[in-house]
N, C-alpha and C positions, 0 to 999 in steps of 0.2 A: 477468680471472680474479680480481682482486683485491675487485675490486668485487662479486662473487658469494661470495667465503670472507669479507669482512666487511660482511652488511648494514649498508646504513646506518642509523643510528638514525633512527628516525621524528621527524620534530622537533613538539616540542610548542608545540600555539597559543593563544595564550594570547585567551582571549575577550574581548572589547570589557565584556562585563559584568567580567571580573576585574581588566579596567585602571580601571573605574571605579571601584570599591571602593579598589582604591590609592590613585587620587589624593584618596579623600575622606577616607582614612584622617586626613593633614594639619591636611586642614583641618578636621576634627573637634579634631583635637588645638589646633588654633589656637584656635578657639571654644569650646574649654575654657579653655583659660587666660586669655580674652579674659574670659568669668563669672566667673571665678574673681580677675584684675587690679578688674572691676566692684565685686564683693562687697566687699572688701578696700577698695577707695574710698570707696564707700557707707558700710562701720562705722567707718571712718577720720571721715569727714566728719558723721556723727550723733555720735561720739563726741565732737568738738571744738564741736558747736554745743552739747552736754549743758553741758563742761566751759566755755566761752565764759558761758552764762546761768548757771551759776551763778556762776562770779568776777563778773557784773554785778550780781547781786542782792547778793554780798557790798559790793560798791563804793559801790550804792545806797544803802545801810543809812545812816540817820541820824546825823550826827559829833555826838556827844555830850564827845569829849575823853578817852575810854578810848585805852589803847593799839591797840586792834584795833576795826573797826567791827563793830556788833554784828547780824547777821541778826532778821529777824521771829521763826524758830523759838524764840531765847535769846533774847530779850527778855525775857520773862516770868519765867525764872529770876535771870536780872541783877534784875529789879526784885526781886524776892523774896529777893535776896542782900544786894541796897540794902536792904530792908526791915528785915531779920533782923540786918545786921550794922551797917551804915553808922547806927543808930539808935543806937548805945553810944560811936562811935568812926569814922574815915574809913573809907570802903569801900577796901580794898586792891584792886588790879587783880589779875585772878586770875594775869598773867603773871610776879608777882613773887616765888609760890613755886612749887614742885611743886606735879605733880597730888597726890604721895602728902602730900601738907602738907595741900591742902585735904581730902580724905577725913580723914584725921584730927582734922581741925577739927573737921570736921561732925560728927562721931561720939562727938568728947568732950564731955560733960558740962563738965571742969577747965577754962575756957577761961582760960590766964592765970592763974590762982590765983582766977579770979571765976566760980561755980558757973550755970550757963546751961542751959536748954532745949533739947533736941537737937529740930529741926524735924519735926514731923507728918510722915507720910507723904500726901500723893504730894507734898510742898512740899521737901523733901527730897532729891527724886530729880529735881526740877525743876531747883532749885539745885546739882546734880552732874551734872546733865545741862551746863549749862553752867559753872560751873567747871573740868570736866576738858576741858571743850571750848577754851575759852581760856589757861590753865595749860599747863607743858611737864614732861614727865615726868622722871624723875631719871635722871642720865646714866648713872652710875656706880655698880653696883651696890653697891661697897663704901661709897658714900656715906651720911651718916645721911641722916635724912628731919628739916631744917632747919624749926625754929620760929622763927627772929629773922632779921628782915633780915641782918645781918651776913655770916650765915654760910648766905645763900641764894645759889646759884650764878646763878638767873636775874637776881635783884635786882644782881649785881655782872656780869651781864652788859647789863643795864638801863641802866647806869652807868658806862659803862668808864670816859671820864676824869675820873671824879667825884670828889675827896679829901673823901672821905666823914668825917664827926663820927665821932670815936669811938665815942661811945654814940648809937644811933641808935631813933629810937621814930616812932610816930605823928605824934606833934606835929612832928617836925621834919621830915618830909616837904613843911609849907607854906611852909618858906625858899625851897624851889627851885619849887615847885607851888602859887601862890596860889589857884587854886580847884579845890582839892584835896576841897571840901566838898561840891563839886559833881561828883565822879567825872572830876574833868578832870585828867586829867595831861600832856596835851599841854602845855597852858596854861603858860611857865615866866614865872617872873619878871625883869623889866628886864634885872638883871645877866647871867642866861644867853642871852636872846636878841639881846642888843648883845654878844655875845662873851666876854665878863669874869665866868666863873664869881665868886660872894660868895665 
């Protein structure tokens, strides 16, 4: 009697089609993230072959005795910076002032108290193309923007254990740099590279 006042429920079957949807649900999900681990690889590993060729191009680049080796792209500006500047005076490395030192340069007429020609354009943009490229910006906003070695912070970072001359200029650059006329600053003299700063 009990069994007539509560049918049983009919039980439900589940289709051979609807267990197979389940179990592919899975492994769809798996072969997502399998494409997706792929991808992820794939831009990982283009990214590093990108960033691998160029540090070799930069490595490649011809030792000239600059602080930094110089790419094909900056070549042309370096020489046109050598041109321009290195023809009055030693070519400075551009890492020994600000970037905002050399714009300034470039833009003043006053160079020094010696009245000069601001570079033609596109020679101009050449030589700022690679100054700011070699050059390190100014740290500290409330810093001036430094026209004398002394009081350049890359130059004194250039030279930590240096007991620098008081008065410091162009010319004495070649006590510790003898072919300084040659844009080599690698190059030091006897005293610094047997240990014995002069």
């Amino acid at each position: 009697m009990s069994a007539s006042r509560h049918p049983s429920r009919p039980k439900l079957r589940v289709s051979s089609l609807a267990k197979t949807q389940q179990r592919r649900r899975p492994s769809a999900l798996i072969w997502g993230l399998l494409v997706l681990l792929w991808s992820i690889g794939l831009g990982w590993g283009l990214a590093s072959v990108g960033r691998s060729q160029q540090a070799q191009d930069i490595w490649q680049a011809p030792h000239i005795g600059t602080v930094d080796p110089i790419p094909e792209r900056y070549q042309t500006g370096q020489a046109l910076y050598l041109e321009a500047c290195a023809s009055c005076h030693i070519g400075v490395p551009p890492a020994v002032f600000p970037t905002e030192t050399w714009r300034d340069l470039l833009l003043d007429e006053n160079h020094y108290g010696q009245r000069i020609e601001v570079l033609p354009s596109p020679q101009i943009h050449i030589v700022w193309d690679y100054l700011q490229t070699f050059s390190r910006p100014k740290t500290a906003a409330t810093e001036s923007v430094p026209f004398r070695f002394r009081s350049s912070r890359p130059f004194k970072a250039l030279h930590p254990d240096v007991d620098l001359p008081r008065s410091i200029d162009l010319n004495s650059c070649s006590t510790c740099h003898p072919r300084i006329d040659n844009f080599d600053v690698r190059t030091l003299s006897q005293e610094w590279t047997h240990g014995e700063p002069p």
